[in-house]
N, C-alpha and C positions, 0 to 999 in steps of 0.2 A: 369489649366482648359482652354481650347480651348474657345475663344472669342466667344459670339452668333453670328457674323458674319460671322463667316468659319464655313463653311457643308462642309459634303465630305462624299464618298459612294454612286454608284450606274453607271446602263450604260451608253452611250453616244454621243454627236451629235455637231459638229462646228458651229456657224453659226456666221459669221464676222457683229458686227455690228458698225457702224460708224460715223461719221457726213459728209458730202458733201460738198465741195470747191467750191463754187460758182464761183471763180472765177477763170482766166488762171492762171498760175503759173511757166510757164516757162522760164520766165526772172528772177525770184526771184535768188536772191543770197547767200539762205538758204534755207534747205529742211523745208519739216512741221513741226511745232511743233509737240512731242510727248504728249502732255496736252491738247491744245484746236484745235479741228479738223474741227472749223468753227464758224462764227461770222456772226448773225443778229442785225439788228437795226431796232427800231420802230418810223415809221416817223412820227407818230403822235403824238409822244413827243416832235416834236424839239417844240425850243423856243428862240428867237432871242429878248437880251437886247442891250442897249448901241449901238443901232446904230450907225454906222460911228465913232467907235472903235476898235482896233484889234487886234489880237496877244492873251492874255488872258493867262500869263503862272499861274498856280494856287498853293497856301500849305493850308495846314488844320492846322490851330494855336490854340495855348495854352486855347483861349477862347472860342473856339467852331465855329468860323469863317473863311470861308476861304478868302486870301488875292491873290488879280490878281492884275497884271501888262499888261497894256495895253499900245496903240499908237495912237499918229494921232487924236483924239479925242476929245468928248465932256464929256465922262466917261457915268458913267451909268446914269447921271440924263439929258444928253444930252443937258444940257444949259453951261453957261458960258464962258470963254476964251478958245482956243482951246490948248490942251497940248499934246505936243510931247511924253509925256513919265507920267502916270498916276499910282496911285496904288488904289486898291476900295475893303473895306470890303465888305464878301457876307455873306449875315446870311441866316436862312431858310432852307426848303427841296428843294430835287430838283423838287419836282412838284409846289413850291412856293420860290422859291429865291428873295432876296432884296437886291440891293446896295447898298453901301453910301460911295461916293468920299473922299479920305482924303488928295493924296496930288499929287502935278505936276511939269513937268518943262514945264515953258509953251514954244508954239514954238516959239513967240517971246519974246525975252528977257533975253531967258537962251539957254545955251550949246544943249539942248532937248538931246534927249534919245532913246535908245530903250531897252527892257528886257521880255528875255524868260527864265529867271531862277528864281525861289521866292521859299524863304524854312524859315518854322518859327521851331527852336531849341530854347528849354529853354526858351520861351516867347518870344525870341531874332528874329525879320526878317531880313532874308537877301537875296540881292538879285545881281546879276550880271547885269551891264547896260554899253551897249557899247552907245558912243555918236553920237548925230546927228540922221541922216535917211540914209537909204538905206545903199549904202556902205561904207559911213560916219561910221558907227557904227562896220565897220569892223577894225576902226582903233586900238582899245584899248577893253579888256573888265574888268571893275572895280566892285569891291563889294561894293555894299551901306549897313549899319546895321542901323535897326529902333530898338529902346528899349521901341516906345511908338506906340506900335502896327500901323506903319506906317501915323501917321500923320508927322512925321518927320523923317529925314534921316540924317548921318554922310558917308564920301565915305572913301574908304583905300587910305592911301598914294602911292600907287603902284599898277599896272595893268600888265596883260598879253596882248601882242602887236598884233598888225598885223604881224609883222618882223618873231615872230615863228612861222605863222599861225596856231596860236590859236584865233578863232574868234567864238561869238555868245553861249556861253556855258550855259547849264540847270542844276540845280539841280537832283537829284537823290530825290524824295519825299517818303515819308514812311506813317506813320500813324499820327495821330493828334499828333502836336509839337514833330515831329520825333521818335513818340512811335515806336516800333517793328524793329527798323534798327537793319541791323546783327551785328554792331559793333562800336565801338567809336570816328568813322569816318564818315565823312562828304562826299559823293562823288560828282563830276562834268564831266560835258561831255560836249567836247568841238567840234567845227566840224572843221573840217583839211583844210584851206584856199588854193585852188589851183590858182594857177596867180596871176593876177591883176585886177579880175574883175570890170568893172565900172559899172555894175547893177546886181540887186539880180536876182539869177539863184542858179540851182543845180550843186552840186561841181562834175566833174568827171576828173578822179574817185571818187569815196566815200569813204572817210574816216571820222571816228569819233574816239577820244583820251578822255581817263577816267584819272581822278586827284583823289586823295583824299587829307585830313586835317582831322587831330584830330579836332574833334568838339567843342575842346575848344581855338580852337588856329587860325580860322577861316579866321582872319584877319590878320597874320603873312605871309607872303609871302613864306619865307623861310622854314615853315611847310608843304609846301603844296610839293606830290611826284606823277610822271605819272605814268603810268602802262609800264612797258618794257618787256614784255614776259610774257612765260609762264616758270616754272620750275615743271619739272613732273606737277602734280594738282596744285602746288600754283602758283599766280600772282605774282612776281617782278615787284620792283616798285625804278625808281631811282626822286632823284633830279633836275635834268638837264631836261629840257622840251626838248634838242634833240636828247635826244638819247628815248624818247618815243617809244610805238608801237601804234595802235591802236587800240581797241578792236570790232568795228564793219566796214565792209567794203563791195560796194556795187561797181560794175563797171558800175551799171546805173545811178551811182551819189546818195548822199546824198543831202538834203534839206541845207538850210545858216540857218536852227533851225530844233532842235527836244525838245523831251523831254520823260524823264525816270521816269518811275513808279513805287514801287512795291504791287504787289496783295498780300498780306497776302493771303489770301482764296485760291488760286491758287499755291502761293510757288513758284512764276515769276515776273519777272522783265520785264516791258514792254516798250520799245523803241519805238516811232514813228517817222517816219521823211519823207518827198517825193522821188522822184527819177526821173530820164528822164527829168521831166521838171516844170518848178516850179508853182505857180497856177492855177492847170491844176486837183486838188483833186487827185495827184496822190499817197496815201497814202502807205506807206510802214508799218505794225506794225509788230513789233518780242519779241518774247521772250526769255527766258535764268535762269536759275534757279541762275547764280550770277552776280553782277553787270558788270564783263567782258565777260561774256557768258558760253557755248558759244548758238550763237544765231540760234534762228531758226523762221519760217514764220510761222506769223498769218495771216496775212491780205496782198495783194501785189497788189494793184491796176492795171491792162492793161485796155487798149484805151476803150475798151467794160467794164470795172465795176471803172469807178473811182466814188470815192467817195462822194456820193450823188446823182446820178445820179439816174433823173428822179424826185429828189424830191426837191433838192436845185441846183444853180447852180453850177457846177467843177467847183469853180475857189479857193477852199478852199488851203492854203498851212501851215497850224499849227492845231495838235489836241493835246492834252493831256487828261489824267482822271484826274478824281476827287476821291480821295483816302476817302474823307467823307462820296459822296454819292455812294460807294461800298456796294452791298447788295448780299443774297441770295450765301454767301460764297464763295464770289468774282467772281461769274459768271455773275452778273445782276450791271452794271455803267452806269458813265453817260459820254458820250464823248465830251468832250470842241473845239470848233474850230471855226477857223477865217479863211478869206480870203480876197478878192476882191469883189466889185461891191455888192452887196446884203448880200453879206457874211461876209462884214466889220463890223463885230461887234459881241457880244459874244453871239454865238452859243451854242446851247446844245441838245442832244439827247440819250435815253437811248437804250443802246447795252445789247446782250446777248450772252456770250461766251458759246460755243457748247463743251463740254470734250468730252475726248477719252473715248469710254466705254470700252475698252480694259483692261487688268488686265494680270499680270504676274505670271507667275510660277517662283517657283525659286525650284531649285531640286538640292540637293544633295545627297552623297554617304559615309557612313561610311565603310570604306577599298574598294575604291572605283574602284579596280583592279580586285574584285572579283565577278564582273557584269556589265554588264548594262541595261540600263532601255528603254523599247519602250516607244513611247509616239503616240497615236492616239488619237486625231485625231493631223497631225503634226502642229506643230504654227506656225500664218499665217506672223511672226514674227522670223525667225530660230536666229538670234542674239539679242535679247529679250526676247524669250519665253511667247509672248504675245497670249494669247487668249479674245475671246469675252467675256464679263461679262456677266454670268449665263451660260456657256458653260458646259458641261459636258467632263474632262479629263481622258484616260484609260492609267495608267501606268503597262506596264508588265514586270517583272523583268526576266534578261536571266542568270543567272547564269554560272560559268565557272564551271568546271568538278569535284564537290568534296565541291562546296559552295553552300550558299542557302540564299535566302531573309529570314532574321530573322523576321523582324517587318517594317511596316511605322510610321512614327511621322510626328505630322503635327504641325508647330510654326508659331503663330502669324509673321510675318512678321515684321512687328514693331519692334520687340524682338529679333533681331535674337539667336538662345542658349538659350532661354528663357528655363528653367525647367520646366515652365510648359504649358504643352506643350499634346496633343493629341496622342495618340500612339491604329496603329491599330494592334492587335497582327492577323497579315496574311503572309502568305508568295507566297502568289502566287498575283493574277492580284487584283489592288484596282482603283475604278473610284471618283475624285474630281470634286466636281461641284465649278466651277471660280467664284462665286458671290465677292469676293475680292481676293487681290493679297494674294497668298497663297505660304507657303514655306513647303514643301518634302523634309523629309531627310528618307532614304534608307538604312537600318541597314544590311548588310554581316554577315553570319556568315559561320561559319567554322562547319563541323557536326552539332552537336546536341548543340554548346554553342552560345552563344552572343559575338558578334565584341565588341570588345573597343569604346566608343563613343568618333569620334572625323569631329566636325563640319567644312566643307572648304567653306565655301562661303562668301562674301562680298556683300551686298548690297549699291551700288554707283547710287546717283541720281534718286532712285526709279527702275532703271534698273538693272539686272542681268549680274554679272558677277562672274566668277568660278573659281577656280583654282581645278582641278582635275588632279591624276597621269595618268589615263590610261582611254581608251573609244576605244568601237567598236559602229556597228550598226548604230543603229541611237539616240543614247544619245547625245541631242545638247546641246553644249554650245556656249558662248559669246565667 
């Protein structure tokens, strides 16, 4: 049976419709994303804790609380000693959040710190902290593990150096205490040390390098493998941190932090990091359906739309989400961010991602030599076969000299081959209405019998791709 979601039958009309890019785009170092075609934020929500605090990298733990790592500070209750390097449970919604300090190194008297990486696995926190301030903390980056939901810490015996430029590295966040990760791997992203910098700035070029670790083995050094390529669709991954590749790269420079997130609801992984220049809210966001990509632009701040403008000041250079307060099937978060001057401290405002209301065709041919198919109105997408959602499509079948359109079938998409499956028995012109991505297959026959049914298509990444013997006309494929 044909899902109550796919109609199909009837005439028709194109009308592209879309979200709006507010902003320039021509320096981005990635085309649009194919998922979210624009991003507002309502600045009526922000809400500014922990003044003259900063950084705020965040995970969603085991107890229903999320855990930040902050700098420079007094933490969220704003009194006591001042501590280089802090961590602070956050309980509550995000229209009522609450802190409470649990532990620090203070700036005198201990090594201090800095960390933009915190990920609670199996109850277990851990967190990446390079030592010192500023480019101090480029020296080394070391994992700390809490087993008592961060009022205490132990560090690894071993760190990744300056010397490989590997510096300032973020977890990869998932769902509460790493629910929904694709696999039993821990990932980290680190950003690619260019020179010798003696103050924080953005790296140019841009490079960022992805790690992973068995999530059970987190604290073994010798567990942990970069990413070195690509092989056809898989990632290679070697041991040696120099024969690395890296998986995100920007010629207007990367931020000295970012941080990686993934949207369940979306079925993306989201990057954020700066570019051009460093506290200056020049936010870069991208997306990528797996943790090496590949990526594409969500958000890309120029001189005219940096981020906040007109309602905080640009001097913002760190955001991340918050994977707890995702709502509204991951189009409605809440954006975390720090910076300078006003902005030193932990920031928060709820964003709303804008989807592509586009939807795909996917069309096939059984004996697919012995026709082909018009398509009107044509896709406004010729290597995707994307049309507007609620569009009206007119497939006319042209047949070669002696064959004939037997039947259409129309399968859930989901399913590709699915049995069951919609079958209009016509042989001439049939119109689908696009209300969701819809899959046509095109049954040949020969006189008066039925083709052999045999399905050729591949659906890769929600996008269309075909492998077909032969095509005239205007039958498009990928």
């Amino acid at each position: 049976m044909l899902p109550n979601r796919v109609t199909a039958v009837l005439p028709a009309t194109l009308i592209m419709v879309g979200g709006l890019r507010s902003l320039a785009r021509a320096a981005a170092p990635y085309s649009d994303s194919p998922v979210v075609t624009d991003i507002s934020f309502n600045w009526s929500t922000h809400e500014r804790h922990a003044d003259g605090s900063d950084n705020w990298a965040v995970t969603w733990a085991d107890d229903d609380n999320q855990y930040g790592a902050w700098g420079d500070g007094y933490g969220w209750a704003e009194t006591g000693a001042k501590q280089s390097l802090g961590v602070t449970s956050i309980s509550g919604t995000s229209s009522s959040p609450s802190g409470t300090d649990l532990w620090g190194l203070p700036v005198v008297g201990s090594p201090g710190g800095k960390s933009y990486g915190i990920l609670s696995v199996d109850g277990v926190l851990y967190m990446w902290v390079g030592p010192g301030s500023g480019t101090t903390s480029y020296d080394e980056a070391r994992i700390y593990r809490s087993t008592t939901h961060g009022t205490s810490w132990t560090q690894a015996s071993w760190a990744f150096t300056k010397n490989q430029d590997l510096i300032m590295p973020t977890f990869l966040n998932f769902g509460q205490d790493y629910a929904g990760a694709r696999d039993d791997y821990v990932y980290a992203y680190f950003i690619r040390l260019q020179g010798n910098p003696s103050s924080l700035g953005v790296m140019i070029p841009g490079q960022i390098d992805l790690a992973r670790v068995p999530k059970t083995q987190i604290m073994i050094q010798g567990a942990w493998e970069f990413f070195a390529g690509m092989s056809g669709p898989d990632p290679t991954w070697t041991s040696d941190p120099a024969s690395r590749q890296p998986v995100f790269e920007d010629t207007n420079g990367v931020g000295w932090n970012c941080s990686v997130s993934y949207n369940a609801g979306l079925g993306r992984y989201l990057l954020c990091t700066e570019h051009t220049d460093t506290m200056e809210g020049r936010l870069g966001m991208f997306d990528a359906p797996e943790p090496w990509g590949p990526w594409m632009t969500v958000y890309y701040a120029e001189t005219d739309g940096r981020f906040g403008d007109g309602h905080v000041d640009t001097t913002t250079f760190y955001w991340n989400c918050s994977n707890k307060w995702l709502s509204g099937g991951g189009r409605d978060f809440i954006l975390i961010f720090s910076g300078t001057g006003t902005n030193d401290a932990f920031n928060m405002v709820a964003g709303h991602f804008i989807l592509d209301q586009r939807v795909t065709l996917i069309l096939t041919e059984t004996n697919a030599s012995w026709g082909d198919i018009d398509i009107q109105p044509e896709p406004n997408d010729a290597n995707n076969m994307l049309f507007a959602r609620g569009s009206e499509v007119t497939l006319t079948p042209l047949p070669i000299e002696g064959k004939a359109l037997g039947r259409w079938e129309i399968f859930d998409p989901d399913y590709p081959g699915d049995v069951n499956h919609a079958t209009i028995d016509a042989n001439g012109t049939t119109t689908v209405i696009m209300d969701t991505d819809m899959h046509v297959n095109a049954v040949w026959k020969c006189g008066g019998g039925s083709a052999p049914f045999l399905l050729v298509t591949l659906l890769v990444l929600g996008r269309l791709q075909q492998r077909v013997t032969q095509g005239r006309g205007r039958f498009w494929r990928a």
